[in-house]
N, C-alpha and C positions, 0 to 999 in steps of 0.2 A: 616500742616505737619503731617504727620502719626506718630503715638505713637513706632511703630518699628523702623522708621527712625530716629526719635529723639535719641532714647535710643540704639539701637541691632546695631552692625555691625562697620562700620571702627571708629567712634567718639571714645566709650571708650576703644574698643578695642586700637588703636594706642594710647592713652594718658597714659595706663597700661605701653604698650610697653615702650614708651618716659621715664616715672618716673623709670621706671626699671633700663633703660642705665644711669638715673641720679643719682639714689644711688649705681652703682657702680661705675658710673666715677667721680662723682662731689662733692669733699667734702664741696662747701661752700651750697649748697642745697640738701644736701642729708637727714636732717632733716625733712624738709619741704617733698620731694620726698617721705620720707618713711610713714608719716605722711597721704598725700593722695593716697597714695597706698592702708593705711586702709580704710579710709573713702569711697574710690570708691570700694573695695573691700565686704566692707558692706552693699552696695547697690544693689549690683550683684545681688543679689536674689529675691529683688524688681522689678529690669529690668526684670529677668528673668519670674518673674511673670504676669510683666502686660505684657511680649512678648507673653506671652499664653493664658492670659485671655480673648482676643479681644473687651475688656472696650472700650466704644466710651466714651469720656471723654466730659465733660462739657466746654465752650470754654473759663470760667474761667483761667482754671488749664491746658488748654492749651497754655496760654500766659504763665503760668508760667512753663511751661517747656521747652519750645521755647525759652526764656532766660538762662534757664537754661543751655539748650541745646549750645545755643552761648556760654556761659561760659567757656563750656568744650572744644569746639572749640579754643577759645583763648589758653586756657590751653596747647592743642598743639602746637601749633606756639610758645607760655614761653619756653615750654619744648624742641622743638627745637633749640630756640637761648640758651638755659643753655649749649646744648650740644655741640655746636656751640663754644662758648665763651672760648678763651683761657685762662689758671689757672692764668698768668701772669697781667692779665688786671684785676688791685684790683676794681676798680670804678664803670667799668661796672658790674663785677660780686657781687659787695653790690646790684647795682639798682634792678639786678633777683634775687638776696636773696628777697629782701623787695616784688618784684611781685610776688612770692612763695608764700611767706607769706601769704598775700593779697590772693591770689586763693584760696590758703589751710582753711581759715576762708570764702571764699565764700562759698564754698564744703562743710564745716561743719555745717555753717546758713542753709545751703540749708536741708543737712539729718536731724538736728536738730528739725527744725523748725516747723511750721503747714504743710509746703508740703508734708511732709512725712505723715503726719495723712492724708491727701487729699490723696496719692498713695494708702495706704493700704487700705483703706473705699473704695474702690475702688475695690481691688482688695481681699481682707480677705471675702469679701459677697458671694465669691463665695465657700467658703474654711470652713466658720463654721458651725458646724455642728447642728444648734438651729432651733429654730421655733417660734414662739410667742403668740399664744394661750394660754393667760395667766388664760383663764376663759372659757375649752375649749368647744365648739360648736359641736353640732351635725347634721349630714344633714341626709335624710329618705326620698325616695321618696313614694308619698302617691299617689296611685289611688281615682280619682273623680269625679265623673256624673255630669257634664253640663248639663247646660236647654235643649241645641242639641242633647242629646244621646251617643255623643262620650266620650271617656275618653280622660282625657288629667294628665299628671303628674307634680306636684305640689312639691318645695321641699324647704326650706328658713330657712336658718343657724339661730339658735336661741343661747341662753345664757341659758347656764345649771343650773348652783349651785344657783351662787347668785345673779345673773343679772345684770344692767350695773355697780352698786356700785363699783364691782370690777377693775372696769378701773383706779377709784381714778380721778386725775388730767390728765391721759392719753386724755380723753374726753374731753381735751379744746380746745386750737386754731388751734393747729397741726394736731388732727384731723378733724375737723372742715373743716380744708382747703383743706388736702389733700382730703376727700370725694367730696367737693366741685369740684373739679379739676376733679376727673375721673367721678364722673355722669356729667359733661359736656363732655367731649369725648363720653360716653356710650348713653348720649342721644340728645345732640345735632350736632352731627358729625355723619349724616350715610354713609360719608366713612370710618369709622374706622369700623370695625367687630370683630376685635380682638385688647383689650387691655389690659396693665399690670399694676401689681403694684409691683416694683423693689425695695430690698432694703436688707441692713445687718441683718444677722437669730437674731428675737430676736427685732426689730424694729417695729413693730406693724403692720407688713402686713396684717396679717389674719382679726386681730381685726378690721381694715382698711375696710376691703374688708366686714365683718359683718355688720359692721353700714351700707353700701351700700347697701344691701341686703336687708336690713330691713327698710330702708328711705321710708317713705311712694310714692315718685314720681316716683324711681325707680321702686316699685312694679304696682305701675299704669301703668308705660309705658310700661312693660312687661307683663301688665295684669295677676300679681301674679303669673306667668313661672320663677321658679329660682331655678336652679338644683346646690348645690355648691357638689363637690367630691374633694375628697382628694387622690392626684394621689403619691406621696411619691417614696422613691428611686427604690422601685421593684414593679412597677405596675402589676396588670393584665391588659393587653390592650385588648383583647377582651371583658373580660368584662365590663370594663370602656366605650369601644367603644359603644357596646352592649347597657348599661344605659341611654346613652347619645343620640343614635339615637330613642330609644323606648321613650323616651323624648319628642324629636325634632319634631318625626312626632304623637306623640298623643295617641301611641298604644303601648303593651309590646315590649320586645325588638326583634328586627327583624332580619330578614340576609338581611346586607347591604350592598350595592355596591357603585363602583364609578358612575355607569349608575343613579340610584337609587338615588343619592344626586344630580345629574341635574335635574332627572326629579321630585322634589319634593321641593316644592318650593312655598306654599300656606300655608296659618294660621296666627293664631296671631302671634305677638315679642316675643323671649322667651331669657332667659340668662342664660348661664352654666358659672359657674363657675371652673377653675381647682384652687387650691390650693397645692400647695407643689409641684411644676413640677420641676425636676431636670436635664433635659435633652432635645436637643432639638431634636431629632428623636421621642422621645415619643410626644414631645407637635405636632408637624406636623400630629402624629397618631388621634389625639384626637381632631383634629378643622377639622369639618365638613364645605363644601363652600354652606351651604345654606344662602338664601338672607335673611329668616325672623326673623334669628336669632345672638347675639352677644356673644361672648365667652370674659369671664376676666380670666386672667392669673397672677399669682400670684406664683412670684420666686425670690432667691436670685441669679442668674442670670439675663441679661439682653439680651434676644434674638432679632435676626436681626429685619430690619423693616420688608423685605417680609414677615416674620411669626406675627410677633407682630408689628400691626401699632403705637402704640402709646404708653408709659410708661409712668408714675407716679411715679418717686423716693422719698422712704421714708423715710424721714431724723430722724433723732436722735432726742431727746427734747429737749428745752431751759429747760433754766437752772429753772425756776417760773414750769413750767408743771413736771419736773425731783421730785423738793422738793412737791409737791403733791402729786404724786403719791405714792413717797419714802415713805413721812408721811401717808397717806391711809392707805401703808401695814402693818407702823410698829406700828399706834398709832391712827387706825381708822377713823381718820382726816385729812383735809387739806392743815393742818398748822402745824408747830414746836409745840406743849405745851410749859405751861411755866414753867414748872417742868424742862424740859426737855434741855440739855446741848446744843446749840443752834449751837458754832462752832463747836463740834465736830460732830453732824447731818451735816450741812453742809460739813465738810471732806467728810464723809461717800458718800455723795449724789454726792459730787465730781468725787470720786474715779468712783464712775460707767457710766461717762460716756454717760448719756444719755440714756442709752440701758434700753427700760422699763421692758425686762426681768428681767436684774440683779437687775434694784430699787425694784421690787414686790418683789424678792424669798429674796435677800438679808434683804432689811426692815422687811420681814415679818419673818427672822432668829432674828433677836434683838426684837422681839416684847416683852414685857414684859423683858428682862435681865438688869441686875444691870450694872451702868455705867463703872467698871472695865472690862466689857465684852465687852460693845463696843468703850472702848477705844482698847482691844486687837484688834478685827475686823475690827479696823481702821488701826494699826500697820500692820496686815497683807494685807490687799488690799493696803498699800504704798506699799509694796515690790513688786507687780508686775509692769508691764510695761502697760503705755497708754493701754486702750481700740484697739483701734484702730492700734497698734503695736504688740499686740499679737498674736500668731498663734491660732488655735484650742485648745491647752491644756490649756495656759493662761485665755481663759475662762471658761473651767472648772474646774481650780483653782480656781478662784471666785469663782464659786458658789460652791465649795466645802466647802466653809467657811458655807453657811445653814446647812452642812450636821453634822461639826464635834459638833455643840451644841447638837447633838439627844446622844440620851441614846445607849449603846452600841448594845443593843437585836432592838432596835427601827430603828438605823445605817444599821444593818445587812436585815431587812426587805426593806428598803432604797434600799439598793444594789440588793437586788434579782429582784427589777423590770428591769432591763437589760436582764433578761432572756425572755421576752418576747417583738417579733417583733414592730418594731414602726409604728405608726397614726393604731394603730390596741388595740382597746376596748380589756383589761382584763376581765374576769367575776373574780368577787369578790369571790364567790364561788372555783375557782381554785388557788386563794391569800392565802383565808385562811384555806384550806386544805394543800396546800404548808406549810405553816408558822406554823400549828400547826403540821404538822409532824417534822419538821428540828428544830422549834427553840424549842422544849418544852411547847408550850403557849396553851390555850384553845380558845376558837372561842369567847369568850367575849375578851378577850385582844386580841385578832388580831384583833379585830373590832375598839377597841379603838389605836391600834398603827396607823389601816388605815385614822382614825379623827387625829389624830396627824400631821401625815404626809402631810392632806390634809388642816387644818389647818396652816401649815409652807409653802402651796403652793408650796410641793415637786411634787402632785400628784393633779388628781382632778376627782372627783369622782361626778359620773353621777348618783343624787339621783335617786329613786322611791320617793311617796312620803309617803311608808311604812319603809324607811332603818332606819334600828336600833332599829327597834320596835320589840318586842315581839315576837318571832316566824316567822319573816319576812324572806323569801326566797332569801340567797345570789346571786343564779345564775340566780338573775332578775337586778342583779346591776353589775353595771360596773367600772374602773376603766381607766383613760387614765393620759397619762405624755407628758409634751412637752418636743422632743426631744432633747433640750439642757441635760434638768435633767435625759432623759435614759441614753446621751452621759456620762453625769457623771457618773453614777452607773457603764457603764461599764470601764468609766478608771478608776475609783477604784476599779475595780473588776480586770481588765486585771494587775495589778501588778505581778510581777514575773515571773519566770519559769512556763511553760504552762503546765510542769506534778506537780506543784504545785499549783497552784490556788484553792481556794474554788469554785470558779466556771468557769467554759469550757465553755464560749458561743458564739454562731455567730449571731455579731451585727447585719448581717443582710441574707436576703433569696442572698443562692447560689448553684450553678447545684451540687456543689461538695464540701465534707466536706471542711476545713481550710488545704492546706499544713503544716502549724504547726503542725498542730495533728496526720497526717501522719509522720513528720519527726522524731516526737518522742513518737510515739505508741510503739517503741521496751520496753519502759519504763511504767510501771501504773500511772493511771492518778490519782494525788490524790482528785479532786473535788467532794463535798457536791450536787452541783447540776450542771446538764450538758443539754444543749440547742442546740438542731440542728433546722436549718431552711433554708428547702430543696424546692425542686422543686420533681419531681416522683423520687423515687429511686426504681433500683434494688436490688437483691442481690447480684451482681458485684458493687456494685456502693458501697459498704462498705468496711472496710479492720478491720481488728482486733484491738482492742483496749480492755485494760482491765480496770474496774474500781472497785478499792475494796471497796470504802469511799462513790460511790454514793449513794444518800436515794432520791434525786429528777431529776427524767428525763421528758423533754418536748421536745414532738418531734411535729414542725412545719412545714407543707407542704401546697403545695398547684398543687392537682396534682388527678386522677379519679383513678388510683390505687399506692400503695404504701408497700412496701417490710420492717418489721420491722427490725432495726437494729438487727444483730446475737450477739452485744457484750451485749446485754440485758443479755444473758445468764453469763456474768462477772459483772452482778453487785448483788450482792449477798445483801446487804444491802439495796436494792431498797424497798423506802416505798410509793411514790406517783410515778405515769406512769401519764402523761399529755397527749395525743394525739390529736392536733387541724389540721382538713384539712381546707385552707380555702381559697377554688378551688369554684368552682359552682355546683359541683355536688355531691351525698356523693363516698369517696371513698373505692375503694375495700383493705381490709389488706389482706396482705399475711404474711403467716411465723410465726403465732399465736402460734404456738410451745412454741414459746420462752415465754410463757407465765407459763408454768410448772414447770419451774424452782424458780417460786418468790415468793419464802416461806414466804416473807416477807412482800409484797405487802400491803400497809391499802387503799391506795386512788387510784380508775382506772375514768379517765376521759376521757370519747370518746367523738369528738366532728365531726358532719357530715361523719359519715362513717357507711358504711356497717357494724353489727356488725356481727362477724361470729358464725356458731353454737356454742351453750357455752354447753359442757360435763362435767362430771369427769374426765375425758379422756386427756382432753386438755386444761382443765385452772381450775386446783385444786387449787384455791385459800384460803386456810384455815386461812389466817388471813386478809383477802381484810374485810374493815371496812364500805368502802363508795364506791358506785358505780352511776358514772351521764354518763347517757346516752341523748346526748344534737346535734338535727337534725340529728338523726341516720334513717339508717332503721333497723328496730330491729325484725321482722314477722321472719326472718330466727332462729336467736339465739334461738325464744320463743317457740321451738316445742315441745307441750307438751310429743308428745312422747319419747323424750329423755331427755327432760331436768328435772332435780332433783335440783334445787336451795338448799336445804338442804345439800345439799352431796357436791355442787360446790362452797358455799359460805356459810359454816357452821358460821361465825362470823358478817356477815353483818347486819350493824343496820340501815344504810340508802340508799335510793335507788330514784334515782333521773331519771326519764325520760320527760324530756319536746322538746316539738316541732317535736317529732317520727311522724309523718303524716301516718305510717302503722299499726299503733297500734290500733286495732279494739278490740281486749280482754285480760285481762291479765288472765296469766294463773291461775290454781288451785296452783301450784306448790308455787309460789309467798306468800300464806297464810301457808306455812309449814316452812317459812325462821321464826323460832321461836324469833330469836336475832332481827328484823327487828324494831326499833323504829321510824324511820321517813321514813315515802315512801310518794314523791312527784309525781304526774303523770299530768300534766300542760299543754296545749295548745297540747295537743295530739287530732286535731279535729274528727276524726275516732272512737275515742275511745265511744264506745258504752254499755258495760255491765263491769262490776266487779262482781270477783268470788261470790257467796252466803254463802262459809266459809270464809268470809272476815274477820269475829268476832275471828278466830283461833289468831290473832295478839296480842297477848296477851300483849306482853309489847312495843305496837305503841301507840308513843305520839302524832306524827303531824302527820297528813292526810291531804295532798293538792291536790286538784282536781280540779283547778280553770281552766277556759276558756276551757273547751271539750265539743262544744257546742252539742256534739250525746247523751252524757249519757243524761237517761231520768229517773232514780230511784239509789237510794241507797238501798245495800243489806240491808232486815231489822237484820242482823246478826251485824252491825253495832254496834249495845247496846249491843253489848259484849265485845266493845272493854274500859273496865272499867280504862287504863290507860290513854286513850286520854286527851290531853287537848289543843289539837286546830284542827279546823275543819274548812279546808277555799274551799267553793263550789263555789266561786264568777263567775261570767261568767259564770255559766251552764246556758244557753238561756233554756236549754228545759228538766232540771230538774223538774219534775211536783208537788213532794211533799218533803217534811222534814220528812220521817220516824217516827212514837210516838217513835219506839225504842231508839231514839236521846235522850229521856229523862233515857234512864238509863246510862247516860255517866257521872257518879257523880263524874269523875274529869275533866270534861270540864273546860278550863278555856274560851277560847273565838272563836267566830265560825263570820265567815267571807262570806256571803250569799250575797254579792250586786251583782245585773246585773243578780238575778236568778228570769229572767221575767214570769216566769211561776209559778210559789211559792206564789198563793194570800191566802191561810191559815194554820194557823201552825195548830201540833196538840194541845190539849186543854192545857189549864193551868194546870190540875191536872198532866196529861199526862208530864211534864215538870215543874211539881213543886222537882223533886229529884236533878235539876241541883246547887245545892248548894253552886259549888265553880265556878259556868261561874262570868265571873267580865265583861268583853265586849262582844255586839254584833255588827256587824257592816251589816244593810242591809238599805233594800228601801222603798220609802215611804208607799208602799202595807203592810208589817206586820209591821210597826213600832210601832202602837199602840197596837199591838196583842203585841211584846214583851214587850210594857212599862206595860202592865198590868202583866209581872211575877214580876217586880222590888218593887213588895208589898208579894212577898213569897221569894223573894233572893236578899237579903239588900246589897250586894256589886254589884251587876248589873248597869251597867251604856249600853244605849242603845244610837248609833248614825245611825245617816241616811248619806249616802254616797253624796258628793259633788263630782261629777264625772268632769276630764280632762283626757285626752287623753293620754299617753308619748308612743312614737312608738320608741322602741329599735331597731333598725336593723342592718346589716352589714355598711348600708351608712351614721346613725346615726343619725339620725332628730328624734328631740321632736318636737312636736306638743300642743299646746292644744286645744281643740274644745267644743262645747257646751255641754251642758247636750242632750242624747238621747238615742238612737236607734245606735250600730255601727254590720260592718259584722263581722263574724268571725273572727278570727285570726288576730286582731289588738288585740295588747296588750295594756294594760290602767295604769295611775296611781292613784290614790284614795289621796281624802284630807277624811277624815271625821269630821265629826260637830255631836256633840252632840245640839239633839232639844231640843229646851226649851221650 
């Protein structure tokens, strides 16, 4: 029997009807009558939900609704003969009291009982708002040369931070079985082609779907072909399309057809993964009918069979894998301590339910607190409702309880990550220029709030393996949250009146700002920080809004040109401009006007855009502090003939350009920015010469030049630059020499030279005996003994030789690591170093 048929249409409809006529005609059962009026009245929203969800249900819990289903049935027939039964006939109308009864206690075992946790588990998987990358993964397709000559692409979800430890007790039998279960579909069934893995946000899909990936037999059968993408609620589908076919058939990405996917149909087995698909138009977009290949699907939906042959439900933990895990997050172990309050752990572990998200982030909220604290933390998860009963806020109530132990400055950084789009990498770099503008902090405690947070597995941060070192470049690190915990940040952010919030933001990408915000723009908006995340806007496509209290605006699109908002010119308090496209190509701004007015401006971050001629004229920035210029093209801005960086950005101390691929020289101008203490210029591979008055820099500390594999010499003007004190050249392939000038940099502290394959001798000892206060170098084994010989004229020198692995940052996000070697251009790396003994 169909789940509509059971539940929608004449059953409860006519039993409402029935109990209605009873409580107003029948006083010996009108108790009873009013009594399942609620109970079925309470359910209504249930039915209503599973009539829409189109759950094919387990044939378990179709027996038990099938009885159910008679039950109500009968209930009509009671409720007939009640109305039936004249007031005068005492006897009979005791025996339908007593059947009342009796029903009314069926009805309520039944909403009571475990079937109700069976309906909504059922139906809530499609409705919360979570994810379950508890330890999250990155995917990076890598181009690589087979013994054949063709390329082929390469891509396999790895473990970021701290590899499987993180799982805890998640790693036992449940997963164990479930992996078991879908690599038999994936590779012993070649009628399946597409398969899932189904289950409630927060269940360990992804994690699920990892260990597959990385199973040593899986990888064999697909011959190391494993593309996983992360398709999320606003996909781009051309691109993702695009990815996935340049994949399939071996080659960058192509223009594809439905002809094209018949006629192509040769090569090894390969496997794409989609993760995070919310929709089933999108998932039909993105499964290709090629024969050599399989696609896994990975949704808290469960779509039909013609698109998905085959599913894998993933079920919640027992109760022995729940208290593992639980113990992992909160007391590094497997098991209860014996310090440790035994039933009140077990409450705790209770309360959640299974759900490995809330044991991680919750346990990992009590980690270290005094037992007064998680007696409170137990008190409050009693007061909400089952797991499995609660809508989307009841969950992130729960997890609200991680949030309210943080420190109030620590809370607020917490909350601001809602401002940016979800399954989309933060750069760290635009964290903690946010944070140090809004909350008062310096870039050392925003760095320890983001260890904090990442530490309580609010966030999880996608090392280098330089982050937190010394001079270490933020906008090489990243940051990602699973969208349960962004879900949180913005319902504690969304409280209130919307011209009162501290923060205005759009959960997610849409054609058009928020109705909200239009309805009550006649009013200023009082928000700290305000988040749009658009698709192309015009200048029709805005409407006025004023905002007097903004100091952070992040504007997110994804679109080849784009029209900056007009009410830029109302926000008079504006300290950080965020601008991220993130379209495929860079896009064009229009409307730069509005840039004139921002007296105030410290932080401008472009991210993939066109940037436009920068004047006096038209972006008089007099107190802009920090400027990152990040996969821009920037050859237009940089024209010497007009441009005066002195006069345009008389206060700028750092200047950040990485990954510009137009950038061939920088200009003369660039050495007259007098304020300028850090200028990074990074993976710019173009870049060929720097200015000869480079030494004008007078108060530059850090100088990063790393991976521009064209520079072939350092200005020797360079030894003038007497404040420096870090120098990072790593990745110059064809850097030829170290400058003698190097040696008058007597506040060097450490200089970062690996991968500068061209670099076999320095200059002499004497020439580099002034370096006094360098403390590290970090290069390769060619001068390594040239530098241990200065470590007998500068006593704090410590010299290491580079252990090189690979970590490939991309939009798709795969780390990698690979051998020590030889790599092309434009991979980026991450660095262990080892001091030689």
């Amino acid at each position: 029997m169909a789940l509509n048929e059971m539940f929608v249409g004449e059953i409860v409809t006519e039993l409402l009807k029935q109990l209605n006529a009873i409580s107003h005609k029948s006083c010996f059962c009108k108790s009873s009558a009013d009594n399942l009026i609620t109970s079925i009245q309470e359910l209504l929203p249930i039915i209503e939900e599973l009539k829409y969800s189109g759950v094919e249900l387990p044939a378990f819990r179709q027996s038990q609704l099938n009885r159910f289903s008679e039950t109500l049935r009968g209930g009509i027939e009671l409720a007939g003969k009640v109305l039936e039964s004249g007031r005068w006939n005492v006897y009979k109308n005791l025996q339908l009291v007593r059947k009342m009864e009796k029903l009314e206690k069926q009805v309520e075992r039944f909403i009571s009982g475990p079937m109700q946790a069976h309906l909504l588990a059922d139906v809530h998987h499609m409705r919360f708002e979570t994810m379950e990358r508890f330890n999250r993964l990155e995917q990076r397709l890598d181009s690589m040369k087979t013994g054949s000559g063709r390329w082929v692409e390469e891509a396999v979800k790895r473990m970021e931070v701290e590899g499987d430890s993180n799982l805890g007790g998640f790693s036992g039998i449940g997963l164990e079985l479930g992996k078991g279960k879908v690599k038999k579909m994936m590779i012993e069934r070649d009628d399946l082609n597409v398969v899932g893995i189904w289950g409630i946000g927060g269940s360990g899909k992804t994690t699920l779907a990892n260990e597959i990936c990385r199973d040593n037999q899986v990888q064999s059968y697909f011959n190391n072909r494993i593309l996983f993408l992360t398709v999320s609620q606003s996909p781009d589908l051309e691109q993702l399309r695009a990815k996935i076919w340049g994949f399939i058939t071996g080659n960058e990405p192509l223009n594809y057809t439905r002809k094209s996917q018949c006629e192509w149909g040769s090569g090894p087995q390969a496997l794409v993964v989609l993760d995070d698909v919310w929709s089933l138009p999108v998932l039909e977009q993105l499964i290709f009918r090629v024969p050599t290949y399989k696609t896994l699907v990975i949704s808290r939906f469960k779509f039909p069979r013609r698109v998905v042959n085959e599913v894998y439900e993933v079920e919640l933990l027992e109760e022995d894998e729940s208290m593992s895990l639980f113990c992992h997050s909160a007391f590094g172990q497997k098991s209860i301590p014996p310090t440790a309050n035994e039933t009140l752990v077990k409450q705790i572990v209770d309360e959640c339910k299974g759900l490995p998200l809330a044991l991680k982030v919750i346990g990992a909220s009590l980690q270290d607190q005094p037992e007064m604290y998680w007696i409170n933390a137990r008190k409050r998860l009693s007061r909400g409702e089952l797991i499995c009963e609660s809508h989307e806020n009841k969950l992130l109530d729960r997890m609200a309880i991680s949030v309210e132990c943080l420190k109030k400055k620590v809370k607020e950084c917490f909350m601001d990550l809602g401002s940016f789009p979800e399954d989309k990498k933060i750069p760290l770099d635009v964290l903690v220029n946010m944070w140090v503008e809004i909350h008062n902090i310096d870039e050392e405690e925003a760095f320890t709030i983001l260890l904090e947070l990442s530490d309580k597995n609010l966030l999880t941060l996608v090392k280098d393996a330089r982050a937190g070192e010394a001079y270490c470049s933020y906008h090489e690190i990243c940051v990602t949250q699973h969208d349960v915990l962004r879900d949180l940040a913005l319902h504690l952010s969304n409280q209130g009146e919307v011209n009162e919030r501290k923060r205005l933001l759009m959960p997610r990408r849409d054609t058009e700002l928020p109705r909200d915000w239009e309805k009550n723009a006649d009013q200023p908006f009082n928000a700290q920080i305000v988040s749009v995340h658009t698709g192309e806007m015009g200048e029709m496509d805005w409407f006025h809004m004023e905002f007097p209290k903004t100091e952070v605006l992040i504007l997110n699109f994804c679109s080849d040109k784009y029209f900056l908002p007009p009410f830029i010119d109302d926000m008079p308090k504006l300290r950080a401009l965020i601008v991220i496209n993130r379209g495929t190509t860079e896009a064009t701004l229009e409307n730069f006007s509005v840039f004139t007015n921002l007296a105030n401006l410290r932080s401008l971050w472009l991210e993939k855009v066109s940037v436009p001629q920068l004047s006096n004229a038209t972006v008089p920035l007099r107190n802009l502090r920090k400027l990152s210029m990040v996969l821009c093209k920037v050859s237009n801005s940089l024209d010497p003939a007009v441009l005066d960086l002195p006069q345009i950005f008389p206060h700028l101390s750092e200047l950040v350009i990485d990954h510009c691929d137009d950038l061939v020289k920088l200009p003369l101008s660039f050495c007259k920015v007098n304020s300028l203490q850090s200028l990074s210029l990074t993976n710019c591979h173009r870049l060929r010469e720097l200015p000869a008055d480079l030494g004008m820099l007078k108060k530059l500390q850090i100088l990063r030049l790393s991976a521009c594999p064209e520079l072939k010499m350092l200005p020797p003007s360079i030894g003038e630059l007497v404040r420096l004190k870090y120098l990072d050249i790593s990745e110059c392939v064809n850097l030829k020499c170290l400058p003698k000038e190097v040696g008058k940099l007597v506040s060097l502290e450490k200089i970062d030279m690996r991968d500068c394959l061209q670099i076999v001798n320095l200059p002499t000892t004497a020439a580099l005996s002034n370096l006094k206060s360098l403390q590290r170098v970090i290069c390769d084994d060619e001068v390594f003994g040239q530098w241990r010989n200065l470590e007998k004229t500068v006593p704090n020198l410590h010299v290491q030789i580079a252990e090189k692995w690979y970590n490939f940052f991309s939009p798709s996000g795969y780390n990698k690591k690979g051998p020590k070697g030889k790599r092309r251009h434009g991979q980026q790396r991450g660095w262990a170093a080892r001091k030689r003994r």
